[in-house]
N, C-alpha and C positions, 0 to 999 in steps of 0.2 A: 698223151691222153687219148688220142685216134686210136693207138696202137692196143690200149687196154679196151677202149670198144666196141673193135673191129674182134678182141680175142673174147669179150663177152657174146657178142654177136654171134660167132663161129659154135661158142659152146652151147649156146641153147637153142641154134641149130641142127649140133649133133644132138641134143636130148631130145627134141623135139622128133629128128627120124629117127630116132632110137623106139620113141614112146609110139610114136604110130605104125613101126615094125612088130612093137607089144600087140598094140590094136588090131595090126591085121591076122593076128594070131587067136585073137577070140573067138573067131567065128570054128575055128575048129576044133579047139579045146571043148572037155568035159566041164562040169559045173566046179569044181575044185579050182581047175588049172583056171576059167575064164577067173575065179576069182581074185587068184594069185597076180593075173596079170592086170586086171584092171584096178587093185591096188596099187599096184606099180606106176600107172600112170594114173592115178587122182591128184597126184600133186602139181601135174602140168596141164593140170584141164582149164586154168586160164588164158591158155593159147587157144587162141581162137583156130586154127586147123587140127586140133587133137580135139578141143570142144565139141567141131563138126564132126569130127569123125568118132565122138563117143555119141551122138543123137542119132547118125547113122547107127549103130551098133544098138542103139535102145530099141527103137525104130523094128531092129531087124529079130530080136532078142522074144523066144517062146515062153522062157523062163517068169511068170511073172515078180515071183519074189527078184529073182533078181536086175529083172526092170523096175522094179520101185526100187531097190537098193540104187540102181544110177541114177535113177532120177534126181532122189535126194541128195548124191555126190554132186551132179552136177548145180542143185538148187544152189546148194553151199555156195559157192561158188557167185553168185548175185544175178548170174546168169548176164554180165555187160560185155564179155566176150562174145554173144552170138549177135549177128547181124541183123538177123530174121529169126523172130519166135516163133514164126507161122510153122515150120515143124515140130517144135516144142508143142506146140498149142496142140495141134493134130495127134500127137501121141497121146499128152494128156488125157485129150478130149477122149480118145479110143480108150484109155485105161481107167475114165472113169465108173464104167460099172464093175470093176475088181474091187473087191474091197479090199485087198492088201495097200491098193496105192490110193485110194480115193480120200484119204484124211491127209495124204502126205499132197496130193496134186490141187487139191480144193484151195488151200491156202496158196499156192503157187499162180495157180491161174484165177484166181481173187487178185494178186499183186497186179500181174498181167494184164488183167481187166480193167484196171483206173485207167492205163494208156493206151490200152490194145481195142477196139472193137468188136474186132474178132472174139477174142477169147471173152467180151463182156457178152458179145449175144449166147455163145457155148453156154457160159454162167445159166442166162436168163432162161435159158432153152432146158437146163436141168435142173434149174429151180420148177422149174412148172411141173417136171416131170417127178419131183422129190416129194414123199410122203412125210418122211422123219424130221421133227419140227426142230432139232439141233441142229441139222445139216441145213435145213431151210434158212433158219436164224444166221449159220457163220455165211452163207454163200449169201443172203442178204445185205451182213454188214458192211460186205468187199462193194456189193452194187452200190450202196448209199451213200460212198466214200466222196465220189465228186459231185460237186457244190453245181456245176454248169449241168444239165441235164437235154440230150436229146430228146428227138420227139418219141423215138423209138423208149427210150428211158420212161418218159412221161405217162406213154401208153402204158408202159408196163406197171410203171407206179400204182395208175389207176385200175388197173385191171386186179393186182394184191390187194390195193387196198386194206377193202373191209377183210380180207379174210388175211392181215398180220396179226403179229400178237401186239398188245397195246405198245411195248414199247418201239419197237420197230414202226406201227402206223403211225407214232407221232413224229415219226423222224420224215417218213413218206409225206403225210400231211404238209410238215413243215417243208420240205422239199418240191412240192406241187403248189404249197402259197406262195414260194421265194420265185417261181419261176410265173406267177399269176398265169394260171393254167387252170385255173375251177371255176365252171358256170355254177349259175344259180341253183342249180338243182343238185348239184354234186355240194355246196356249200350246206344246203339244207337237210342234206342227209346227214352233214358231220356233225349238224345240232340234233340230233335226235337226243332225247333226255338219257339213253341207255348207256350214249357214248361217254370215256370218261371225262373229268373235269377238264385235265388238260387239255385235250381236245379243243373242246368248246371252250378255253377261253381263250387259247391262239387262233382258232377261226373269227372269233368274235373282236378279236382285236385287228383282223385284218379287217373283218367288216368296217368297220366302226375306221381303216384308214382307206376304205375306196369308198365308203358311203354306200354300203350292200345292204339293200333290209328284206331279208327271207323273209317276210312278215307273216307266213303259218309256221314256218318250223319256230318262229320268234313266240308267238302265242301259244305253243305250244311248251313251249322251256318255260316262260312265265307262268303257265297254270301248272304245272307239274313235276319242274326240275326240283331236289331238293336243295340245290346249293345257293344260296341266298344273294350274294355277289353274282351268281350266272343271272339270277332274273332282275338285279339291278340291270346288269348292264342290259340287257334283252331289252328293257322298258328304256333305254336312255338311248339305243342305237334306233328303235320303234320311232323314238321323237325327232329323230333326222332330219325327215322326208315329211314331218307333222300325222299329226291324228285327221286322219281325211276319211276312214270309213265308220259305219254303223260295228263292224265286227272285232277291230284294233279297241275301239271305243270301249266296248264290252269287256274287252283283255285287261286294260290300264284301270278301268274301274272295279274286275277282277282283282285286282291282284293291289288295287288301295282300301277295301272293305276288308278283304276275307284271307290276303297274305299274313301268314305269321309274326313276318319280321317287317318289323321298324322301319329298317332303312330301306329295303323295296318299297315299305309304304309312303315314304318319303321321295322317295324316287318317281312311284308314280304321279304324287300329288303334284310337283314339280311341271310334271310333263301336261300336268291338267290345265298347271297356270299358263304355261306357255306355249305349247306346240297343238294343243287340239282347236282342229279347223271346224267351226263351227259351221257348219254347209247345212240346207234347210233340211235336210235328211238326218242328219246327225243330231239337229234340236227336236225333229218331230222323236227323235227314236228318246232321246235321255227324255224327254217328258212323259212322252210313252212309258218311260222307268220306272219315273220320280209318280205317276197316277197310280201305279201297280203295286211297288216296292215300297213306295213311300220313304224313300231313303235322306234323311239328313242330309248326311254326310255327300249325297254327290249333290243335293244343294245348294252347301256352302261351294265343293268345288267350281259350282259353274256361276258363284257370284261374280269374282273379276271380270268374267265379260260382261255382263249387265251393263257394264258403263261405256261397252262398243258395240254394243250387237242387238240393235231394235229389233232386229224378228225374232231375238233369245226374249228380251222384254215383253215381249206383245204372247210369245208361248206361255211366258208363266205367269202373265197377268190371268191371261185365258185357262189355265189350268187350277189357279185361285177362284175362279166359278165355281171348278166341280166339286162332286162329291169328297175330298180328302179329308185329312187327319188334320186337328187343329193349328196343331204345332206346325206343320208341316206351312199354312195359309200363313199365319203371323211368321215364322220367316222370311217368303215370300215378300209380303208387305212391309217388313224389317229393310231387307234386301234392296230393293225397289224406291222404298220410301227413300234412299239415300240419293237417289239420281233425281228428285223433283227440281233442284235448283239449276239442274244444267238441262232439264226436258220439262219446259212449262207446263204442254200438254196433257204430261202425265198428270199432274196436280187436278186437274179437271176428272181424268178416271179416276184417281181417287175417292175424291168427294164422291161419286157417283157410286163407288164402289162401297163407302162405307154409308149412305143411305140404303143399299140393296142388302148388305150385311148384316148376316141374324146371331153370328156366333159375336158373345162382350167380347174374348181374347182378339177375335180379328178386330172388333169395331176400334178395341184398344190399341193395336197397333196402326191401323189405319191410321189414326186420330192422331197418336206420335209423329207419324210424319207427316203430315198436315202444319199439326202446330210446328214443326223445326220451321218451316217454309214459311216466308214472310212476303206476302203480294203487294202489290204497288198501290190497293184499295181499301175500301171499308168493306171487301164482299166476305169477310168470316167473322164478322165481329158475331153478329146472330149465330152463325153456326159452332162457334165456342161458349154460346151462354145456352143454347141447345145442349149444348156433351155436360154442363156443370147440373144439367137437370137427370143425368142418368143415372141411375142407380148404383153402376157401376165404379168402384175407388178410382180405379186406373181410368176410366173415362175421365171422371171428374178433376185428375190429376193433367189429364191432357189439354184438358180445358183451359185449367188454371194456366199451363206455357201457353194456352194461344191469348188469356186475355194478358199476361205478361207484356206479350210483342205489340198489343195494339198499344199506339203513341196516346200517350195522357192530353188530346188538344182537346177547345171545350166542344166539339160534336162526340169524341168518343167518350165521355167523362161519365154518363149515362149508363151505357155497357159497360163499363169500369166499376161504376157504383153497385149494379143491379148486380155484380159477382159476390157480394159482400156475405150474404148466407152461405156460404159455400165451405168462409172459414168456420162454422160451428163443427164442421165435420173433424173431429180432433184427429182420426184414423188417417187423414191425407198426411203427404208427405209433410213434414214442419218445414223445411228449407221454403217449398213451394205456400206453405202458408204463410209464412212469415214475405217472402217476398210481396206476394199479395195485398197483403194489409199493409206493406210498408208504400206499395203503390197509391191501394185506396187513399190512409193516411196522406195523403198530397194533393187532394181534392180542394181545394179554399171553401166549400160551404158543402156541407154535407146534409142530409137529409135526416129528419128525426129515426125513420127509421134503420137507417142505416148506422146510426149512433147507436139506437136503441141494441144495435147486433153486436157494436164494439164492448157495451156493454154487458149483456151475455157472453161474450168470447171473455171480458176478463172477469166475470164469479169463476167459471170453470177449468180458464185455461192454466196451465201449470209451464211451460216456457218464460221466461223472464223475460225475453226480448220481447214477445208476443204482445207482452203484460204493459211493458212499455209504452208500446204503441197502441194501446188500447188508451191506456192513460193520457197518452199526448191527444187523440181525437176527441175524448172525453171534454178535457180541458179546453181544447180550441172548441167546442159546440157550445161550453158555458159561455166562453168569451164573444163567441158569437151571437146565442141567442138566449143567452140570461137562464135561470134558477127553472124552468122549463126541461132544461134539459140534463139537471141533477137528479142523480138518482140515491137518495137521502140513505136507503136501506142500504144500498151497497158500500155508502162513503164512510157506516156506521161496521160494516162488515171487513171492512180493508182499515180503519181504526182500530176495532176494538180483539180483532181475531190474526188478521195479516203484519199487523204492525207497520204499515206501510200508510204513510200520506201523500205520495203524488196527487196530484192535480185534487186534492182536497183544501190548500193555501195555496194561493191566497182567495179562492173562490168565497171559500164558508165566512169569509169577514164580509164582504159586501151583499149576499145573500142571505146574511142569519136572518133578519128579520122575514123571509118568506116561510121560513119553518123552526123557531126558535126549541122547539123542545127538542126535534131532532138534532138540531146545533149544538143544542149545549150537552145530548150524549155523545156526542161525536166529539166534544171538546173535554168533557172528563175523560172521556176512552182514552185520550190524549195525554191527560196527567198522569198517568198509571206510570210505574218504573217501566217494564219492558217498553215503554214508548220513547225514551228519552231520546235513542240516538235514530230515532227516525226522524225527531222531530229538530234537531239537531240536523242531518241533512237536509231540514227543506228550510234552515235560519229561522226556526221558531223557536220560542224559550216560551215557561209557564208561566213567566212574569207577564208577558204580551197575552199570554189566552187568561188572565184572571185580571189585566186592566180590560180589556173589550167585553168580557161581561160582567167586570162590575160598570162599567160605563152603560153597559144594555140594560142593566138593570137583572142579569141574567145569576147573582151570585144567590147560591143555597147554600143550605148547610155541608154537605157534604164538599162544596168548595172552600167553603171557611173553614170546614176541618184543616180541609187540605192547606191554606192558606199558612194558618197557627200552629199545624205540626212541623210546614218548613221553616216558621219564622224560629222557633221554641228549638229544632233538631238541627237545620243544616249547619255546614262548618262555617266558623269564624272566619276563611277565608274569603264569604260570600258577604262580608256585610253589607257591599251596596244594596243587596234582594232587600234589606230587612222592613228598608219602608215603603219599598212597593209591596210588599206582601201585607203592610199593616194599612197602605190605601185599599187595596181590595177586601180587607176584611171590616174597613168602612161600608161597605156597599151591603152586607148584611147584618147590620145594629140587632137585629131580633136573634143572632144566635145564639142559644142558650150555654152555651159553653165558652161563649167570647171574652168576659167577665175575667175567670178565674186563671184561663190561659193565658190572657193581656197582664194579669197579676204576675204568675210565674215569670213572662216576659220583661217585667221590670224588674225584679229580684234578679233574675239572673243574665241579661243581656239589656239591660237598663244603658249603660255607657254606651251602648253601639245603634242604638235607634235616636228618630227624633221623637224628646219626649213632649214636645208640643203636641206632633201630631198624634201618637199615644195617647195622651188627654181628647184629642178630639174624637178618638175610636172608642177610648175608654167610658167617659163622662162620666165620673163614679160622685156620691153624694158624700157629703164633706162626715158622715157618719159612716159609710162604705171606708172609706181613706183613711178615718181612726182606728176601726177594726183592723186593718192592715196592720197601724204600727203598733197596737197595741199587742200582736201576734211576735213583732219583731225583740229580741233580747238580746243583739250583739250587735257593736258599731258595724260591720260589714253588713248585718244586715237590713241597719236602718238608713245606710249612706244612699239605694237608690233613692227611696223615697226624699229626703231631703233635695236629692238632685232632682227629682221630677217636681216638689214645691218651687226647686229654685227657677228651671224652666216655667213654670206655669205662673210667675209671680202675682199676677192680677187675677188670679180666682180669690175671689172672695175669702172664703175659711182660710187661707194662707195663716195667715196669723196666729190664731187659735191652733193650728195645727203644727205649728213651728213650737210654739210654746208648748205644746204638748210632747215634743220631740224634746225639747229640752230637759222635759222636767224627768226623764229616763234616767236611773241615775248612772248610768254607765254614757250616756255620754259628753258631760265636761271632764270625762275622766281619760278620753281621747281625743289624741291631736287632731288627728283627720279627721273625723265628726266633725268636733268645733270648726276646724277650717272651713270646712262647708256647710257649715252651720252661719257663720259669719258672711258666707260669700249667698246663703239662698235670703239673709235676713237683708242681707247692703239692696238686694235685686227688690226685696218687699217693700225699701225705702222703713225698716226698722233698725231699733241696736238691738245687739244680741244682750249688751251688758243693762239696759232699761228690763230684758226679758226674764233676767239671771234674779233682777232685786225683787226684794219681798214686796207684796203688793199694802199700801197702807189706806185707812178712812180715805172715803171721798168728799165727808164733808171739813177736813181739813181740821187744824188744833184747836182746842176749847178756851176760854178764855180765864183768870185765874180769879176765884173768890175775891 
């Protein structure tokens, strides 16, 4: 094995003085012959002593085509045979203003350059010197290649800069951020709005991880950039370090009025909640804003601090003085009014504020948060019965919450009561009216005229719950202080047209007698059909309203109608009604139509009354009672009348009128006739069959010649 590498060795020592016997030959040869021979040896130019002795030869070489032809030959080659490129480099470097070799050496010593110094200052030295912006771009690529960057690099970076082409300066950029090599003023020029996006948003992202805030070139990308994510972030890197001047101030509230987009607007709002430093300079300037601009919207932004920042409170209290826009105060006092429970004192400038106050919207809001506010005293009762005297709805609405809050003990019962006018105001809220009267209503003795209001609120009011509770105080005032405090018109107006009898029963039974005429319209209103199931909710029946005025002495005709049309029409389901309806029609004997409907009533519902009492409503003369059966011509329809003889047995005519029934001739010609023919004679204490014989002389038989 020795033996075959001592005979490799030998041979490519003999090529090798062979090939540089070629080389030494160059130098004297024509341009043919050098050619000839330095193809000859191309193939051994990775021996490092024919290598050297071909850089000698380039080195030495007039020809330039055919120094860039070796150069190439040797490039081939990887160039890891030569020891030192510091002659390579120097020929190079000499040959690059030929432009036969300057495309073929550019790329060589660009390799060169990642390791070499040398040949990267040559680079950097002919970049500066290079007008043509392809040559500039490749001899750049080779520079930007290593990631670790001198300082000699650095400078250079900086110095191209601004003047690569975008692609190339983002690669510089990026390579000047990785080495954190940029002051503040070199970072503020990469945000200039002109630069492109990328740009500005890997600077911004470096900011945003050292906590750098340009804050003019920042204010400047927010009012002006068009990229909408570049002024988000500009406003969110701005909030870092906090909103601490009068001029960032002005940027952030820029760019949440009058930016386009959404999400910046959002972004800034964000940064309003949280990062601006209210410094007394920054509150004199935003009020300064909010007096001039009169802007809503910044506000609302600077409400959240109100509830930390007393000299923010004590600015916009004092800017609520001046001359502004209405809307603009009753925010304000909206705003404001919400912190009275955590800042006493404020509640006192309020009051104060809303006595000096000439516009209703402020005094209205004022007065809202007043009344939210509940003191430890009786010091607002007056000034809540003050606001129900304004003219204003919304005063009088705020009124209403503060007499709410005062406790029902009996010193505030008084300022409770005197609210009572306040419900005829139908236009106020109903919720807040209704809570009110359901207060008043819990008074134990209330005052005539405060009744007298319950009752105007219920002719007009149209609420039901309202109506109710009108009705309940109505009713407690009678029970309290008797038929005084009936209001007779209205009880006849809620009968005869509402259909409703609350708190009319059980009053009108123990009061009829203070006003009977009105009673007893109030008590027919009552009978009418559409009254039934009213009256029916409150456990009345007409039976009860026609015994208490026939007992009053209160029955007329038109109740006797009423009386004799139920007794004569309702259903046979109802027979119990049939003799109370025939006691009340007792109570008016003079009605002219009592007669002949008590007739009917016995022909035809004769078996389901009592015919005693009948008779005692009736009283007909034993010649009235003939005409009767002498009208009748069928056993069915002489059998009442026999049943009402038989009931009545101890009236006198009995007798004569029974006989008179019998002598009919239709009836011993029926069974049931006779039956109760027999059973009304047994009750007269007669025979029916003494009734049947012929009548003979009374002075008895004669005696015989």
């Amino acid at each position: 094995m020795s033996k075959i590498t001592d005979e490799i060795r030998e041979r490519r020592a003999a090529h090798t003085a062979q090939t540089l016997m070629m080389l030494d030959m160059v130098p004297l040869s024509d341009t043919d012959t050098k050619y000839s021979l330095l193809s000859g040896a191309t193939r051994y130019l990775h021996d490092p002593a024919i290598a050297e002795k071909w850089l000698s030869l380039i080195a030495a070489e007039t020809d330039t085509t055919l120094k860039a032809d070796m150069i190439r030959q040797l490039a081939g080659t990887g160039l890891r045979q030569l020891s030192d490129t510091t002659a390579l480099i120097n020929i190079m470097v000499a040959s690059l203003a030929q432009d036969e070799s300057r495309d073929l050496i550019l790329p060589i010593l660009g390799r060169l350059s990642v390791s070499d110094p040398t040949a990267r200052q040559h680079l950097i030295q002919f970049y500066k010197q290079q007008e043509n912006a392809d040559t500039s771009h490749l001899i750049l690529s080779w520079l930007l290649i290593p990631v670790d960057a001198s300082q000699e690099d650095i400078a250079f970076y900086k110095e191209i800069m601004h003047e690569a082409a975008e692609t190339d300066k983002l690669v510089i950029v990026n390579r000047l951020l990785l080495q954190d090599t940029l002051d503040i003023a070199t970072i503020s020029a990469l945000l200039r709005p002109e630069e492109p996006v990328a740009i500005k948003e890997m600077v911004l992202r470096f900011c945003f991880d050292r906590s750098f805030v340009p804050a003019e070139a920042l204010s400047t990308l927010i009012k002006t950039d068009t990229t909408a994510f570049i002024r988000t972030w500009c406003i969110q890197l701005l909030a870092v370090h906090g909103i601490d001047s009068t001029e960032l101030t002005n940027t952030i509230l820029h760019a949440y009025t009058q930016d386009p987009d959404q999400g910046v607007k959002q972004a800034a709002l964000r940064v309003f909640e949280y990062s601006l430093k209210l410094t007394p300079a920054i509150i004199e300037h935003l009020c300064a804003q909010l007096a001039t601009a009169q802007n809503l919207q910044l506000l609302y932004l600077l409400a959240p601090y109100t509830a930390k920042n007393e000299t923010l409170v004590n600015a916009l209290l004092a800017l609520s003085t001046q001359n502004i826009r209405t809307d603009l105060a009753v925010v304000i006092y909206n705003i404001l009014g919400k912190l009275i429970a955590q800042r006493p004192p404020l509640f006192e400038r309020f009051v104060q504020a809303y006595e000096q106050e000439q516009k209703e919207e402020c005094r209205t809001a004022i007065l809202q948060a007043i009344t939210a506010f509940t003191p430890n005293d009786d010091s607002l009762n007056s000034f809540y019965s003050k606001a129900l005297q304004a003219p204003s709805p919304a005063i009088k609405e705020a009124g209403i919450k503060g007499i709410l809050l005062i406790p029902l003990t009996k010193e505030n019962i008084a300022i409770v009561e005197a609210a009572a006018p306040v419900l005829l105001h139908t236009q106020l809220n109903r919720e807040l009216r209704h809570l009110l009267a359901k207060k008043i209503s819990m008074i134990p003795q209330l005052n005539p005229a405060t009744v007298k209001v319950f009752g105007q609120l219920a002719d007009h009011e149209q609420d039901q719950a309202m109506k109710e509770i009108c009705t309940y105080v109505q009713e407690n005032a009678v029970s309290q202080a008797g038929s005084s405090n009936i209001n007779w018109e209205q009880w006849l107006h809620k009968a005869d047209v509402e259909h409703n009898f609350s708190g009319i029963f059980p009053h009108i039974w123990m009061y009829y007698d203070e006003n009977p005429e009105m009673a007893n319209r109030i008590l027919w209103a009552a009978l009418t059909p559409g009254n039934s199931s009213s009256l029916y909710q409150e456990g009345v029946s007409d039976i009860e309203i026609l015994r208490f005025l026939a007992v009053n002495k209160g029955m007329d005709d038109n109740l006797s109608r009423y009386a004799l049309t139920q007794v004569l029409t309702i259903d046979l389901g109802n027979e119990s009604k049939f003799n109370h309806y025939l006691l009340a029609l007792k109570g008016n004997p003079g009605f002219a139509e009592l007669k002949e409907g008590l007739w009917q009533l016995l022909e035809k519902r004769g078996r389901y009354i009592n015919l005693i009492l009948l008779n005692e409503v009736l009283q007909p003369t034993a010649t009235e009672f003939m005409q009767q059966i002498e009208k009748q011509s069928t056993p069915a329809g002489i059998l009442p009348y026999i049943s009402y003889l038989q009931a009545n047995c101890s009236w006198a005519p009995v007798p004569d009128l029974l006989q008179a029934i019998l002598a009919k001739p239709f009836v011993p010609q029926d069974n049931d006739t006779m039956r109760a023919m027999k059973d009304a004679c047994r009750n007269a204490c007669m025979d029916v069959a003494a009734l049947q014989a012929p009548k003979t002389n009374d002075d008895g038989p004669g005696f015989a010649d």
